[in-house]
Every structure is written in C-alpha cells, then in structure tokens.
C-alpha positions as CSV (number, residue, x, y, z in Angstrom):
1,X,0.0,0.0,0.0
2,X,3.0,2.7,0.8
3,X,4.3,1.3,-2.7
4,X,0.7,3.0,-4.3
5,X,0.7,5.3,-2.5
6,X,4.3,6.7,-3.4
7,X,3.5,6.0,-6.8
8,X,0.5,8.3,-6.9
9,X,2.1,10.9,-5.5
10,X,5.0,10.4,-8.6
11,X,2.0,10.9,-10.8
12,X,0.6,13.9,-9.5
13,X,4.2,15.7,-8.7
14,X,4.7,14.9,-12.6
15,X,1.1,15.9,-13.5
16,X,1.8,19.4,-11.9
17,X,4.6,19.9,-13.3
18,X,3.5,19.4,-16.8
19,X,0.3,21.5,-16.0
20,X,2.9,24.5,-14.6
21,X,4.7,24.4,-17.7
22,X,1.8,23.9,-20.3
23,X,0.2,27.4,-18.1
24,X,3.6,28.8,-18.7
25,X,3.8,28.8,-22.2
26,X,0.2,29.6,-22.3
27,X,0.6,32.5,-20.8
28,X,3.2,33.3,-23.3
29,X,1.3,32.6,-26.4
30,X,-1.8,33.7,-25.0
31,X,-3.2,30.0,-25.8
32,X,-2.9,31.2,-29.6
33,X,-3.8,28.7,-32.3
34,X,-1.1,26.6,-33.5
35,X,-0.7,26.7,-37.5
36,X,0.7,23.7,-39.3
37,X,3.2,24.6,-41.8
38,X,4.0,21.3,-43.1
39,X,0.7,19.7,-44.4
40,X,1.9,15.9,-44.3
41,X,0.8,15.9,-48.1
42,X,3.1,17.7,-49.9
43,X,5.9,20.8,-50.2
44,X,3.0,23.3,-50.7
45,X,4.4,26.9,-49.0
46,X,7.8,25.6,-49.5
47,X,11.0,26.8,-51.2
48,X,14.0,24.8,-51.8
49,X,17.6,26.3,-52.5
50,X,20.4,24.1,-53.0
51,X,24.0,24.9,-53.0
52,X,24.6,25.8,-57.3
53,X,20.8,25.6,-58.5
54,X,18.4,28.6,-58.4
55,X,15.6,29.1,-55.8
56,X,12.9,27.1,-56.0
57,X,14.9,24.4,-58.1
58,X,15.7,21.1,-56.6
59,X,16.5,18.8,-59.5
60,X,17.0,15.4,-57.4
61,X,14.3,15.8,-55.7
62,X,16.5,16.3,-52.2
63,X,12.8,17.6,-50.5
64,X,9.8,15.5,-50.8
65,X,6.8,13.9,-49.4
66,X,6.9,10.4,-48.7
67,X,4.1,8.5,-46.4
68,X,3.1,11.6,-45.2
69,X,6.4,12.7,-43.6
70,X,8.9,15.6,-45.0
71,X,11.7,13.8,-46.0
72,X,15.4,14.8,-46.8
73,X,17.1,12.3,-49.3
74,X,19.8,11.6,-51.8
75,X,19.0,9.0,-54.0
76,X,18.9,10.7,-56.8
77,X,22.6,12.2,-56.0
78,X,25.5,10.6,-57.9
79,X,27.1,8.4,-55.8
80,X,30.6,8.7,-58.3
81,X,30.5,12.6,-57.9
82,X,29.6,12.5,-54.3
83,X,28.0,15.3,-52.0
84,X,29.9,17.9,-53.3
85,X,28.9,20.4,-50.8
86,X,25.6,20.8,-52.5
87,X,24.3,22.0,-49.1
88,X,20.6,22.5,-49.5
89,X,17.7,24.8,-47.6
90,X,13.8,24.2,-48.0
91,X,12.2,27.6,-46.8
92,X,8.7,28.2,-45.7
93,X,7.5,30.8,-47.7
94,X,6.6,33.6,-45.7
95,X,8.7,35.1,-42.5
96,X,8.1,34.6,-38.5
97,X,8.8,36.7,-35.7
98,X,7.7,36.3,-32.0
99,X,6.9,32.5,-32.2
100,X,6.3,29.2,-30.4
101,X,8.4,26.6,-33.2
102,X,7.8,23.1,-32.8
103,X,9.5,20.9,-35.1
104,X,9.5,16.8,-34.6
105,X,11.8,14.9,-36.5
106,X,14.2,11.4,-36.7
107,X,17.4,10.5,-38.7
108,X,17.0,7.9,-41.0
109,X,19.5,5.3,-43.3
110,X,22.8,6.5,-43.6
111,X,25.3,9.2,-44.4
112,X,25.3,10.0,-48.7
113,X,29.1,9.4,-49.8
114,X,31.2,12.1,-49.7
115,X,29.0,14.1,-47.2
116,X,31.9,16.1,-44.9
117,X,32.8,14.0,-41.5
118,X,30.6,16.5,-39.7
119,X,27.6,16.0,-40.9
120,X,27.0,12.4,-40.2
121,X,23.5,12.5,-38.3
122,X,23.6,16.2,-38.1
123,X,20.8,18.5,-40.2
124,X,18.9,21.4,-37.9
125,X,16.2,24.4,-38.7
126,X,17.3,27.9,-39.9
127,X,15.5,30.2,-38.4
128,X,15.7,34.5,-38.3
129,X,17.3,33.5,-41.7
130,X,17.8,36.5,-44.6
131,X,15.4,36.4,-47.3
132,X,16.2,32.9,-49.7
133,X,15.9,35.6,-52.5
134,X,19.3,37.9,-51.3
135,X,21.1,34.8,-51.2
136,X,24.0,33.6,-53.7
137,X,23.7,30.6,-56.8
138,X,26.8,29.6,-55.1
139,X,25.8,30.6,-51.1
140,X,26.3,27.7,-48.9
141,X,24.8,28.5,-45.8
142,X,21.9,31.7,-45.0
143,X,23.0,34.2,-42.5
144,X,20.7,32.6,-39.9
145,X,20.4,30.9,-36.3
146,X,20.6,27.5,-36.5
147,X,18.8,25.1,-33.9
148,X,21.7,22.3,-35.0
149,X,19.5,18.1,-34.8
150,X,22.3,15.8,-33.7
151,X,22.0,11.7,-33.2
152,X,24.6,9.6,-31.9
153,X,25.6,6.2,-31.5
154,X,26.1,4.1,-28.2
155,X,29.1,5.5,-26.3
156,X,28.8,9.3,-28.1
157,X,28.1,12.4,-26.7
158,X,26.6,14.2,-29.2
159,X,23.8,16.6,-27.4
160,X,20.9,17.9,-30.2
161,X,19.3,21.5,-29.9
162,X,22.7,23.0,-30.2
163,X,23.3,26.7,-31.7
164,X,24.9,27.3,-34.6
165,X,25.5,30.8,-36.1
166,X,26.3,31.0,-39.6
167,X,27.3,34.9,-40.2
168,X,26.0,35.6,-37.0
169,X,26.9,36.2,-32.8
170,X,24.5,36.2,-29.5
171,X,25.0,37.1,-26.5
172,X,25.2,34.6,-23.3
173,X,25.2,36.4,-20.0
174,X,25.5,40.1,-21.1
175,X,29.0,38.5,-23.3
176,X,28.9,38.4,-27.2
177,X,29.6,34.5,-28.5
178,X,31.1,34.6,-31.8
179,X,32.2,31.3,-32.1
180,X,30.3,28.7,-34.3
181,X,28.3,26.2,-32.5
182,X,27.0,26.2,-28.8
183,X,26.2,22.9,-26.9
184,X,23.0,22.3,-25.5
185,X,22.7,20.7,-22.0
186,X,20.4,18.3,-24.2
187,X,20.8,14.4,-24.4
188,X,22.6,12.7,-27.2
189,X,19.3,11.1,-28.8
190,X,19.6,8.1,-31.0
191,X,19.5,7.7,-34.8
192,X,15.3,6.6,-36.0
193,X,14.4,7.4,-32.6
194,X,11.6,10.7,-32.7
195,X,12.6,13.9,-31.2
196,X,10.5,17.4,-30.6
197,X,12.3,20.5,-30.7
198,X,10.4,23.6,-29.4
199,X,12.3,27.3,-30.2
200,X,10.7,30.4,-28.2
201,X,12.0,33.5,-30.3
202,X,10.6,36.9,-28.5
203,X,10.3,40.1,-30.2
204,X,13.4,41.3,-27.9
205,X,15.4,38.7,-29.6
206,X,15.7,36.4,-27.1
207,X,15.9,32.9,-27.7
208,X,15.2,29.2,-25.8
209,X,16.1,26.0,-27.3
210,X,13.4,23.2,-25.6
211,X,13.7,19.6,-25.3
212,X,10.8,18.0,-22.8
213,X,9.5,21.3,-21.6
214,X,13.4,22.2,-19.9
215,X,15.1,25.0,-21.6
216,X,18.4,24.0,-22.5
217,X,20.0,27.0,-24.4
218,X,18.9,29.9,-23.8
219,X,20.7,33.2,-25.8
220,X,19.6,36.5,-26.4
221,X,20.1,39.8,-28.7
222,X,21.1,37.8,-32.0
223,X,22.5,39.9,-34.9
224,X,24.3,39.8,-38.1
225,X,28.2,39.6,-37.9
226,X,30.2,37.6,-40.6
227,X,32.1,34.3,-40.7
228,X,30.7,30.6,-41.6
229,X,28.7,31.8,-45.0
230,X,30.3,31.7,-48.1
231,X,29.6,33.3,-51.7
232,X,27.1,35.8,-49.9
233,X,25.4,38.2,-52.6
234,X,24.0,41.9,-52.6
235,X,21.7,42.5,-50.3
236,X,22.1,40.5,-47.7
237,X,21.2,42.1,-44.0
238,X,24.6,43.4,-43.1
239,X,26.4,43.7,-39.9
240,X,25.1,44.7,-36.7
241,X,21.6,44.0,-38.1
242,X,19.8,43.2,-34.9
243,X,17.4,39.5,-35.9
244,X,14.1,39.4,-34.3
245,X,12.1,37.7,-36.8
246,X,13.2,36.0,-40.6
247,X,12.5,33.1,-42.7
248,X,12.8,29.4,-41.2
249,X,14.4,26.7,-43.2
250,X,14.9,23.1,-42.9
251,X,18.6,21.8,-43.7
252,X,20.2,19.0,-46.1
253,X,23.8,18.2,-45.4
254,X,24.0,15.2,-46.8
255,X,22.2,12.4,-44.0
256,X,18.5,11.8,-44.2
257,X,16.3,12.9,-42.4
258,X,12.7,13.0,-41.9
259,X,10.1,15.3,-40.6
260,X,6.7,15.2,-39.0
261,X,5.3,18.1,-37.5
262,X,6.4,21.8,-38.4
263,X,3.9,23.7,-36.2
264,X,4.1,27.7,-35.1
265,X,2.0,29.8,-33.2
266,X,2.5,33.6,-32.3
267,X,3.7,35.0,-29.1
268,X,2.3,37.6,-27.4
269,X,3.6,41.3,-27.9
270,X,6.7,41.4,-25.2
C-alpha cells in the first residue's frame, strides 16, 4: 500500500509539473492557435535552395513527401560525384517573428558518400534567416540561427538542440559568443528514434532552445556579424543588423532525415 501510495504521488508531482509548464507557455502565447506549416501531403508553402541551383529548383528531388512525412534524401545524387557540398535549404514561404516553433523529427539510413565527417547525423532548422531571394547561386549556408539536430551512436556524446551561427553572434550572460556552434545541455538522442524540438524566439530577440519542456539554451540579442557563409550576394542584412524575426528553413547536409510536424504559433507582444 505505501508502494501505491508513493507511486500516486510520482504521478501527480509529474502531472503538476507538466500542468505548470503547459500554463507557462500559455501564458506566453496567450493560448494562440497553432498553424501547421507542413501539411503531411506535400511541399506546398515551401521553397528549396540548393547549393549551385536557383531558388525554388531542386532537380533530385533532395525535399519530398513520402508517407506523409517531410523527408530529406539523396538518391537521386551521384554516388561517383559525391555530395559535393551541395548544401541544400527548404524555406517556408513567408517570414516569422515572436513565435512558439515546434519541429519533430528522426534520422533515418545513412550518411550520402562524400557528405563532410561533420555532418553524419547532423541536419537542424534555420530560423531569423535573410530572405532565400538575397542569397547567392553559389551561397552555402543563410546568414541565420541554427537550432543544429544531432544523433549519436552508443558511447557518443553528441547533445541535439545546439546553436549554430552561420554569419551571425549572440550574446550569453551580457557577453557576445562569436564562435560557431554552442552545446545544449540536451541528451545525445539516438538515430530513428523521434525527437520534438520547441524554439521560443521573442520580439526582444531572445531565444530558448526546448527539449521535454526544460530549456536548454537559452541566448539573447542575435545579430548579423560575418564568418561561416560563403559566396554571400548583394543584399544580404549586413552587420550589426539586430534578428528578431526571418525566414525558417529546414537543412540537407548530406544524411536523411525526416520530418513530422512543423507547427508555429504567435507570441504575445513582449
């Protein structure tokens, strides 16, 4: 009986919690309606831009639809040639700012042949990112945030949810960061397993990174500042450009990946 009874009071302590932190973000969205960007039918709203091809061209088919999940894939890539950095962005069509992101996902298969070392189970969301139509033929990366997906195998510590900041710097306890890529205090997750990502970007710029309702980077007063992006074009947002809102994009760097859920909804005004 003290066995049940410990165990029920496990389930409410938990039950709590979870109802603390779902009235916490309510109170941040103001219980605002959640829009699905990815329709689990097809690319509708999206935009790819690879590496070398145009926007909106995507010749192998890198993005598509398959059994109702947004998939990243490369058979259509020549396995002689390789990966040849033919990095690759799908962007929703229209830019956010002051959002609730939630973004589900799971690697799948293995690496494509010639992919760099790096990038083995590694893909992540662009988000605050310049406009897809500023950005080079040639441009590898967007000047962005990156919430950076990681898996890893038995043994590898590999946390996902990381920051990555390709021509761009945050600041971490009052200090600019300009170095790449942040850790996470996030778990290394397993390849095929299913992960949830939530990003809470305010209108002040601040950021959270969310696995399991804990916040486990947290960063604020993003802006643009050079380094990581090559072959950028005219017109790109230039330096010191403070990011509080942008275009989202989902990455291909060469493993695949799939998608489930791409879901937003508004934050109140801050």
């Amino acid at each position: 009986m003290k066995r049940i009874m410990l165990c029920v009071l496990a389930i409410v302590a938990v039950s709590c919690q979870q109802d603390a932190s779902e009235s916490e973000m309510d109170s941040r969205t103001g219980a605002q309606e959640w829009t699905e960007l990815f329709n689990g039918r097809d690319l509708s709203g999206w935009v790819p831009k690879i590496r070398g091809e145009p926007l909106g061209s995507d010749v192998r088919e890198t993005f598509r639809v398959e059994n109702d999940l947004l998939t990243v894939r490369y058979d259509a890539y020549d396995v002689d040639k390789g990966f040849e950095d033919t990095f690759g962005h799908l962007f929703y069509e229209a830019p956010l700012g002051a959002y609730e992101l939630v973004i589900e996902y799971r690697f799948i298969g293995s690496q494509f042949k010639g992919g760099p070392d790096w990038a083995r189970s590694n893909s992540g969301v662009m988000f605050h990112g310049q406009d897809p139509e500023t950005m080079g033929l040639d441009q590898d990366f967007p000047i962005s945030l990156e919430v950076q997906f990681l898996g890893g195998e038995a043994g590898e510590i590999r946390p996902t949810a990381n920051l990555c900041t390709p021509g761009t710097h945050v600041e971490i306890e009052g200090v600019q960061i300009t170095q790449h890529c942040i850790d996470a205090s996030a778990p290394t997750i397993p390849d095929s397993t299913w992960v949830s990502v939530t990003i809470f970007a305010g209108a002040d710029g601040s950021v959270q990174h969310i696995i399991g309702g804990e916040t486990v980077l947290a960063y604020k007063r993003p802006v643009v500042g050079g380094g990581e992006v090559s072959e950028v074009a005219d017109g790109a947002p230039e330096s010191g450009f403070l990011l509080t809102d942008g275009f989202i994009a989902l990455q291909s760097e060469s493993h695949p990946i799939q998608f489930r859920r791409i879901a937003m909804r508004p934050l109140l005004d801050e």
